[in-house]
C-alpha positions as CSV (number, residue, x, y, z in Angstrom):
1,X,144.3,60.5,68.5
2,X,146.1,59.3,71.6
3,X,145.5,60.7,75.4
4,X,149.0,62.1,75.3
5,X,148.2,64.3,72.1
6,X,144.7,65.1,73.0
7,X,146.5,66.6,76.5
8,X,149.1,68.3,74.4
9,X,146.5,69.8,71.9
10,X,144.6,71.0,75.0
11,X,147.1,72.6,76.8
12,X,147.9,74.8,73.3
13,X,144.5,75.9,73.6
14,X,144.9,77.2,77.1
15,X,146.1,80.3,78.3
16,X,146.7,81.8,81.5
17,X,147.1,86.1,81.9
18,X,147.9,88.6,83.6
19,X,146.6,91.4,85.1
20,X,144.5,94.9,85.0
21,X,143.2,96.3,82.2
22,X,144.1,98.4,79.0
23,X,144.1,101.2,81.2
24,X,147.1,100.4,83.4
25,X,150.4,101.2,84.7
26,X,153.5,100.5,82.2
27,X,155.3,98.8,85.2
28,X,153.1,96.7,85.4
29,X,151.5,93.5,83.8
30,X,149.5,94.0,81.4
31,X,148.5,90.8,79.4
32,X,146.5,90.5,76.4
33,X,146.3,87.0,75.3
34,X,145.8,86.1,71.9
35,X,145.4,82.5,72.3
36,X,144.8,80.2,69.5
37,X,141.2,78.9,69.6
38,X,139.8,82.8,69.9
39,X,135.7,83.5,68.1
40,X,136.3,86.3,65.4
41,X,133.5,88.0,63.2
42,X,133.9,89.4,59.7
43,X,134.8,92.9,59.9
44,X,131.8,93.4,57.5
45,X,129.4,92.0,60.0
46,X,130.4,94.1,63.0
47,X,127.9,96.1,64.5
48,X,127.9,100.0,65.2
49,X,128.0,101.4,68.5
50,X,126.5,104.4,67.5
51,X,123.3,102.7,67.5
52,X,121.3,102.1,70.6
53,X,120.7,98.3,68.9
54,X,124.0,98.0,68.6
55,X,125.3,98.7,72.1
56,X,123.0,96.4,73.3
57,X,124.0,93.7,70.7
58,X,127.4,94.3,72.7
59,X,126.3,94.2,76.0
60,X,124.1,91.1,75.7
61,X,126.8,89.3,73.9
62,X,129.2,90.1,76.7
63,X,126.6,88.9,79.4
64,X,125.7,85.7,77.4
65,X,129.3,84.9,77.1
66,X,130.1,84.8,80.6
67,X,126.7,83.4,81.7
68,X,127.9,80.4,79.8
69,X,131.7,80.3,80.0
70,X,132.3,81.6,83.9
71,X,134.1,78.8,85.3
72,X,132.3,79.4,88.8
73,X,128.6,78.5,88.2
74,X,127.3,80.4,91.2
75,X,129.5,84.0,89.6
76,X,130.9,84.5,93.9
77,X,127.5,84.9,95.1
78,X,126.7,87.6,92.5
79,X,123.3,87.8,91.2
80,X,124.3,87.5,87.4
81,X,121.0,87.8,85.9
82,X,120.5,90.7,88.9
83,X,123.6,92.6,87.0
84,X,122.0,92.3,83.5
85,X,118.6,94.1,84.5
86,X,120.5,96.6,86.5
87,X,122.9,98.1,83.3
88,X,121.0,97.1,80.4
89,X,119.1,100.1,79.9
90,X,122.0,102.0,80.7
91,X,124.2,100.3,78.2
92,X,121.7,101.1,75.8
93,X,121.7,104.7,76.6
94,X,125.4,104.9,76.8
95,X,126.7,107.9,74.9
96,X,130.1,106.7,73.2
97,X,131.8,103.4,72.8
98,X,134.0,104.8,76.4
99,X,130.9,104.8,78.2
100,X,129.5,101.4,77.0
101,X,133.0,99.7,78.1
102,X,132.8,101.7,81.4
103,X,129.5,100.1,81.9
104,X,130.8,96.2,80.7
105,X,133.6,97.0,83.3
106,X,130.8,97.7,85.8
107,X,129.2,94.5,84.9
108,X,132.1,92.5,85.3
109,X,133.7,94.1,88.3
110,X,131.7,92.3,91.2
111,X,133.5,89.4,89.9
112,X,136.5,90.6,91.5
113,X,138.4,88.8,88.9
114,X,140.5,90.3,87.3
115,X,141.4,87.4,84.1
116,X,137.9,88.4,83.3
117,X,137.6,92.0,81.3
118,X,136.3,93.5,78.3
119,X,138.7,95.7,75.9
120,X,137.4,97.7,73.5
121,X,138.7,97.8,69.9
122,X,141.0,100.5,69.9
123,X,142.0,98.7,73.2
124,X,143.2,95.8,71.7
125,X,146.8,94.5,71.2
126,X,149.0,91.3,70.5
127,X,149.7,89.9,73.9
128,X,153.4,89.5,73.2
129,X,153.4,93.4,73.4
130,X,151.4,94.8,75.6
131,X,149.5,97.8,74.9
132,X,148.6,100.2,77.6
133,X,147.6,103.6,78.5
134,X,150.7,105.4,80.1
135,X,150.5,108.7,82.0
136,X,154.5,107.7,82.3
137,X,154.3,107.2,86.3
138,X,154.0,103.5,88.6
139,X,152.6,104.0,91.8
140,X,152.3,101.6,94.2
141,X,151.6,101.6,98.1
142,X,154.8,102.8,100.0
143,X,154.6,102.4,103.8
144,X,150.9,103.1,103.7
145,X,151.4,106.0,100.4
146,X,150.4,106.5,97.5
147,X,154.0,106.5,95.8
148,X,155.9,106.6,92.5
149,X,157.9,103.9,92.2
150,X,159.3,103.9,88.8
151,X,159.1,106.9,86.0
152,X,159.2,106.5,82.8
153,X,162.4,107.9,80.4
154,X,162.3,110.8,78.5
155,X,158.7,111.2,79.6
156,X,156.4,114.2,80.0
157,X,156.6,113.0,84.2
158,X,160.5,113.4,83.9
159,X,160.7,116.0,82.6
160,X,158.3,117.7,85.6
161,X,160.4,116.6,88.3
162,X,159.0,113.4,88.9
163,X,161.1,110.7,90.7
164,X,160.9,107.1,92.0
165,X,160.4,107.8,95.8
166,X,157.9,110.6,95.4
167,X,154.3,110.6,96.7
168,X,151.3,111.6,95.1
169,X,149.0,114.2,97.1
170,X,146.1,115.4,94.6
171,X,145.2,113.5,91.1
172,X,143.0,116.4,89.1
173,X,142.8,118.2,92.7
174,X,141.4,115.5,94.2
175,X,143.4,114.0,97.6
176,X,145.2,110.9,96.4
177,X,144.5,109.2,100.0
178,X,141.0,109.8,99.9
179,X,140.1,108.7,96.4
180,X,142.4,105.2,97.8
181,X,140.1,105.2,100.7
182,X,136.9,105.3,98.4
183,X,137.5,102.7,96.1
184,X,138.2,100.8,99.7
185,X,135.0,101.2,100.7
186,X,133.1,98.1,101.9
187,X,135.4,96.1,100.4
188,X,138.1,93.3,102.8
189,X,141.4,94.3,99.9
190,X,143.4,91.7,100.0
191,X,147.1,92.7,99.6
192,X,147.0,92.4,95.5
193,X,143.5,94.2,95.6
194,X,145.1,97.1,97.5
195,X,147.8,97.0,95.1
196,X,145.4,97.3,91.9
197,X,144.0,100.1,93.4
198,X,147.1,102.2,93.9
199,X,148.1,101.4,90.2
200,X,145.1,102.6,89.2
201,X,145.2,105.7,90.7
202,X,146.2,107.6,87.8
203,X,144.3,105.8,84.9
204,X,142.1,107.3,82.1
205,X,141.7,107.8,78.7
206,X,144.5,108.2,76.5
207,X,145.4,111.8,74.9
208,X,144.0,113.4,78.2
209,X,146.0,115.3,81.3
210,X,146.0,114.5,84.3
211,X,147.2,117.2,86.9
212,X,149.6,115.8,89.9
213,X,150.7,117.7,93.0
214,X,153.6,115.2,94.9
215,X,156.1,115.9,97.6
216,X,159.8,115.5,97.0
217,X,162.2,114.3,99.1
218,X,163.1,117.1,100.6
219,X,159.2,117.4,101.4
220,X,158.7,119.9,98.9
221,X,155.3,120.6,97.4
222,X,155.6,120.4,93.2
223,X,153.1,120.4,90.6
224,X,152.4,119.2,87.0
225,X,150.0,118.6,84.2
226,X,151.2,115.1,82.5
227,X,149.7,113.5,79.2
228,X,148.3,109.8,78.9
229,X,149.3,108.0,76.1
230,X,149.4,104.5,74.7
231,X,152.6,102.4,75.0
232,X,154.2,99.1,74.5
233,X,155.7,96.6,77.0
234,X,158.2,94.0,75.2
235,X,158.9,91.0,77.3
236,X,161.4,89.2,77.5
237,X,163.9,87.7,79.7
238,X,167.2,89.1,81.3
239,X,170.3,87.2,82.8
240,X,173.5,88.6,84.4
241,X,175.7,87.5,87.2
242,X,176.3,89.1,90.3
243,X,178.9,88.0,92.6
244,X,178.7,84.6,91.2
245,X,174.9,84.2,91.2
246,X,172.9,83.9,87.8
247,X,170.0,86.5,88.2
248,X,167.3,85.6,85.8
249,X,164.3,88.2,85.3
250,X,161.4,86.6,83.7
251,X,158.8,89.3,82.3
252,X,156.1,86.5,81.4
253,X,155.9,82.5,80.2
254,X,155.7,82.9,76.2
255,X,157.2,80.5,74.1
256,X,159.2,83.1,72.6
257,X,160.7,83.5,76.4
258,X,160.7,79.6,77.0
259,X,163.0,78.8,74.4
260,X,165.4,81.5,74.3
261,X,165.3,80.6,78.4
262,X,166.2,76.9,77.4
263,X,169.0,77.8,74.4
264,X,171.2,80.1,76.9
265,X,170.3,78.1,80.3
266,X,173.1,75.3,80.6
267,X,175.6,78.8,79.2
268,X,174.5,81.2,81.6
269,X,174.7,78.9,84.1
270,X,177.8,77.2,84.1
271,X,180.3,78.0,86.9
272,X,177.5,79.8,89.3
273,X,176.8,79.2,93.0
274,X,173.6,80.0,92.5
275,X,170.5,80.6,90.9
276,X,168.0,83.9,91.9
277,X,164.8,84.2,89.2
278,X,163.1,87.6,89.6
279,X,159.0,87.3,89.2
280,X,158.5,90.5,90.6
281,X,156.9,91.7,87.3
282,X,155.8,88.1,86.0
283,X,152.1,88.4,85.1
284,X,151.7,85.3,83.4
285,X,151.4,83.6,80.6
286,X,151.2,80.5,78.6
287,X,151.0,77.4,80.4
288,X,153.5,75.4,78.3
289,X,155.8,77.8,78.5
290,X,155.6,77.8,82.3
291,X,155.6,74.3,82.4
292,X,158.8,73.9,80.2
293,X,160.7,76.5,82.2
294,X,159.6,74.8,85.7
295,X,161.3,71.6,84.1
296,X,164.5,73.3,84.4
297,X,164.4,73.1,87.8
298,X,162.0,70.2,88.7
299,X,162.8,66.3,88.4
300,X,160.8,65.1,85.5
301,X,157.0,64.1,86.2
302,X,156.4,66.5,89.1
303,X,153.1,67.6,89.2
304,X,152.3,71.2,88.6
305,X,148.7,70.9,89.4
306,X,145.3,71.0,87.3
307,X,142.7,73.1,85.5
308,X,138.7,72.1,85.5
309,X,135.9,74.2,84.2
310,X,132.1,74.6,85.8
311,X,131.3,70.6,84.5
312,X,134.6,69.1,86.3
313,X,136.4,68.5,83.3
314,X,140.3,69.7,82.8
315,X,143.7,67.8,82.5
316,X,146.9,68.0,84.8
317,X,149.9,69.0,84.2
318,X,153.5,67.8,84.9
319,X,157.5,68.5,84.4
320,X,159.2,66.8,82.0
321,X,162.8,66.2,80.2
322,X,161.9,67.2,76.7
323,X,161.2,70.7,75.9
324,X,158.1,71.5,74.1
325,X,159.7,73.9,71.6
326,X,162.9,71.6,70.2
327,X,164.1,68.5,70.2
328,X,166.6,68.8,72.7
329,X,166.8,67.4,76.5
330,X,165.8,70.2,79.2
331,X,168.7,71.5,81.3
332,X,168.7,70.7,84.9
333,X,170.3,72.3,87.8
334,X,170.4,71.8,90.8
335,X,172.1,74.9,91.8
336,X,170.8,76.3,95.6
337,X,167.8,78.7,94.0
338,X,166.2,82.2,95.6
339,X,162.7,83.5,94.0
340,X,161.8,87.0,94.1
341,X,158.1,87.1,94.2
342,X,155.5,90.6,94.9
343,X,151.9,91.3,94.2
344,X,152.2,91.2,90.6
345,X,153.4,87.8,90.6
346,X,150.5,86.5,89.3
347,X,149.0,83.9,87.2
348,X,151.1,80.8,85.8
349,X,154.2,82.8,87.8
350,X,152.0,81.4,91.1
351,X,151.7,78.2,89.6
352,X,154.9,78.1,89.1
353,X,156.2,79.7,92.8
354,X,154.0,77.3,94.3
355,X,155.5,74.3,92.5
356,X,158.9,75.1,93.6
357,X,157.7,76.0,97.1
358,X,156.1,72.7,97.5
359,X,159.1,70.7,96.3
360,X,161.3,72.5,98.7
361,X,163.6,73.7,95.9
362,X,163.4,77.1,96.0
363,X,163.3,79.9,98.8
364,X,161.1,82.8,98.4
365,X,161.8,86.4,99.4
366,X,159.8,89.1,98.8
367,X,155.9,90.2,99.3
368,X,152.5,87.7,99.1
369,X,151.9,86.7,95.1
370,X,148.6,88.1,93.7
371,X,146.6,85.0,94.6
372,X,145.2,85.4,90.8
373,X,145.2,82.3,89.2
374,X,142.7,81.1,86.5
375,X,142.6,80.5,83.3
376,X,141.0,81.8,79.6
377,X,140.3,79.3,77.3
378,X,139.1,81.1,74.5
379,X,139.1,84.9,73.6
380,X,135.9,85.9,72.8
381,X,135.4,89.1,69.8
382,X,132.6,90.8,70.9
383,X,129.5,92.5,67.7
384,X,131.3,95.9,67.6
385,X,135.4,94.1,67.6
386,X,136.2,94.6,71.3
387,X,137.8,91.7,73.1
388,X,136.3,90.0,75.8
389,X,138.5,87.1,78.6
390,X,136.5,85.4,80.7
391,X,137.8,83.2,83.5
392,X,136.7,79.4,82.3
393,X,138.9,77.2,84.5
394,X,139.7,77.1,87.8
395,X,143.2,75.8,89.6
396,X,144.0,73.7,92.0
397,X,147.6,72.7,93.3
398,X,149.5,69.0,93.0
399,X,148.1,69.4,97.0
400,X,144.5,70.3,96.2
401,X,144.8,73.8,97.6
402,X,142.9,76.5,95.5
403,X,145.7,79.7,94.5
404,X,143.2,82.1,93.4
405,X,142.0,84.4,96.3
406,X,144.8,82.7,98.5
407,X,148.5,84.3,97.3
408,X,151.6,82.6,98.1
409,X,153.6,84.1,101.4
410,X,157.7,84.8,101.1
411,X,159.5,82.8,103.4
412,X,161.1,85.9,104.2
413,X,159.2,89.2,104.0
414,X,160.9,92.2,102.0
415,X,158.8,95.2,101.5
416,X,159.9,99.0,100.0
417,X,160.8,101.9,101.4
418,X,160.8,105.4,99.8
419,X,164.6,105.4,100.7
420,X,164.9,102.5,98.4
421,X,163.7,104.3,95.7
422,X,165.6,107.3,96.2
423,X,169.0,105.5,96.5
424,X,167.9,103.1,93.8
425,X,168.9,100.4,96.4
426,X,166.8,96.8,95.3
427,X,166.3,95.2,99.2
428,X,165.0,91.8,98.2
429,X,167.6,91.0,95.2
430,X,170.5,92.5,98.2
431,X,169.3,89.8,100.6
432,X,169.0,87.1,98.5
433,X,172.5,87.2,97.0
434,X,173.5,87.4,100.6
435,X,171.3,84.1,102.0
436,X,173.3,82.1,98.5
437,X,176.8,83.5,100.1
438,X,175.5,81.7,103.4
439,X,174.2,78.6,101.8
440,X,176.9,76.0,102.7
441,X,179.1,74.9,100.3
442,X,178.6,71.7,100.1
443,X,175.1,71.8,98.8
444,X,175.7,74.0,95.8
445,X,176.3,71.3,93.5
């Protein structure tokens, strides 16, 4: 087998993901990979739970795995072995299959990684539609709030009252601000840290309430007991034109995405002056998809980069002219191009940004990316059928610079306001279609 093919085989086994885990917010990414080297046991031969033996079959698998996977050998300072003696026993006393994942997620969190995370079977679900548990409310941080940001339709939240602009005072009775400040607590959050907290803020189990006071915008105090529920993200890819400009949203970098991105791309944009590509929501995703959409707007043979593991090995990656999904040429363009970027731009969307950045094709507008970028090589099944990623490569740019921990600034800052919720007015995608109005004439071709 040749080095090209050996490369090519490589990068099908590798997967990059997105963010938080089954219990998070349906606005944002929520990634479960399926990739397609993944460890699977006969359903026969999985263990029960319901046995102390069998909880700690689970746990110890888990531990073992990322003992011998974890792509930094020194697990961030943690004391890994330190971490087994300290939840063992309490794995093995854990009273439901909840409590035993509540425990793994203990285990894991002090990795402050979050591509590595356990989901327990009822958790699971095909990456190309994310499953999560939805109390039907985003929130994110709103000058310094705890604030809904997007509500779902025809949801229990709706119907309450609930709107995008609103701020959350009391979860279950409990002071939204101080139960922020706790999780806070000895710990330096980075920009997308702080923003996984906020999202979190109303997580839990599914079928459960969870009771909300919020203020309006008029100021007014309103109350409401909304269900959790499971739902289902489809991504995808949407293109429209405003005032001349293509605008691209990009959900994730699945094949699926990549070539219906490289069908219509030449089509949609024929005629523009410009090009904007919204990441705001990109969590992710496969690396040759990423690579194949990059191409698009890269000369051929750029360098996107590398992967190793703990033992140095890995492979690079690069642009190039024929897509990976037909036989057809990529489309160029050259057309001047904005990126909206945010905190959940995360993952091969950085890799991505960054590339673009570097080159000096693209200007970025928007809030710091995520800074989350590794990648999971293998999906592990775990004795009882839960899922388990861990984080088995590491990234560095074409420049050498590590992305994960470090997130990619804007060019120009562009943060939200509770106006801009309430008015439904979108501040970053407004000032980018003006700076492509301003960009001279000349240099649109």
């Amino acid at each position: 087998m040749g080095k090209g093919q050996t490369r090519k085989n490589y990068l099908r086994a590798l997967w990059l993901v997105g963010l938080l885990s089954a219990y998070s917010s349906p606005f944002t990414p929520a990634h479960s990979v399926v990739p397609v080297h993944a460890t699977t046991i006969d359903s026969a031969s999985l263990v029960s739970v319901a046995t102390r033996e069998g909880r700690l079959a689970v746990f110890d698998d888990a531990w073992e795995r990322i003992n011998e996977r974890y792509y930094d050998r020194r697990f961030h300072g943690l004391d890994w072995d330190a971490q087994r003696l300290t939840l063992r026993s309490l794995a093995g006393d854990a009273g439901s299959s909840q409590e035993l994942y509540a425990i793994l997620r203990r285990m894991i969190a002090p990795l402050n990684d979050p591509h590595t995370r356990v989901f327990a079977p009822e958790e699971k679900s095909d990456w190309w539609r994310p499953r999560f548990v939805s109390a039907g409310v985003g929130v994110a941080e709103v000058q310094g709030l705890p604030t809904v940001v997007q509500v779902e339709r025809n949801s229990a939240a709706q119907r309450a009252g609930l709107r995008a602009g609103d701020v959350i005072e009391t979860v279950d009775g409990a002071a939204a601000r101080s139960m922020i400040d706790s999780r806070m607590v000895n710990l330096n959050a980075t920009a997308s840290e702080r923003f996984r907290i906020f999202a979190k803020l109303l997580e839990g189990p599914p079928e459960t309430a969870v009771a909300l006071v919020w203020r309006s915008r008029a100021g007014k105090e309103r109350s409401a007991r909304v269900e959790r529920h499971w739902e289902q993200r489809d991504l995808g890819v949407r293109t429209r034109r405003e005032r001349g400009v293509v605008v691209i949203e990009l959900d994730a970098f699945t094949k699926p995405i990549a070539a219906a991105f490289g069908r219509d791309f030449k089509k949609i944009t024929k005629g523009a002056q410009g090009v904007i590509l919204d990441l705001r929501r990109n969590g992710g995703g496969d690396a040759e998809a990423m690579t194949d959409i990059a191409s698009s707007f890269l000369a051929t043979d750029v360098s996107l980069g590398q992967f190793a593991d703990r033992f140095g090995a890995g492979f690079s990656m690069t642009t190039h002219s024929r897509s990976l999904f037909s036989p057809n040429l990529i489309a160029q363009t050259n057309l001047p191009l904005i990126v909206l970027i945010s905190e959940r731009t995360s993952s091969a969307a950085e890799i991505f940004v960054a590339a673009l950045k570097a080159s000096g094709r693209a200007r970025l507008l928007g809030t710091e990316t995520c800074g989350c970028v590794l990648a999971v090589r293998t999906r592990h099944e775990l004795p009882d059928g839960g899922l388990l990623d861990i984080s088995e490569m590491d990234y560095l740019t074409a420049g050498g610079q590590h992305l994960e921990g470090h997130g990619i600034k804007p060019d120009e800052i562009v943060t939200i306001e509770r106006s801009d919720l309430y008015s439904g007015r979108d501040r970053a995608l407004k000032l980018a279609l003006q700076r492509l109005k301003d960009f001279p004439l000349n240099q649109r071709n």
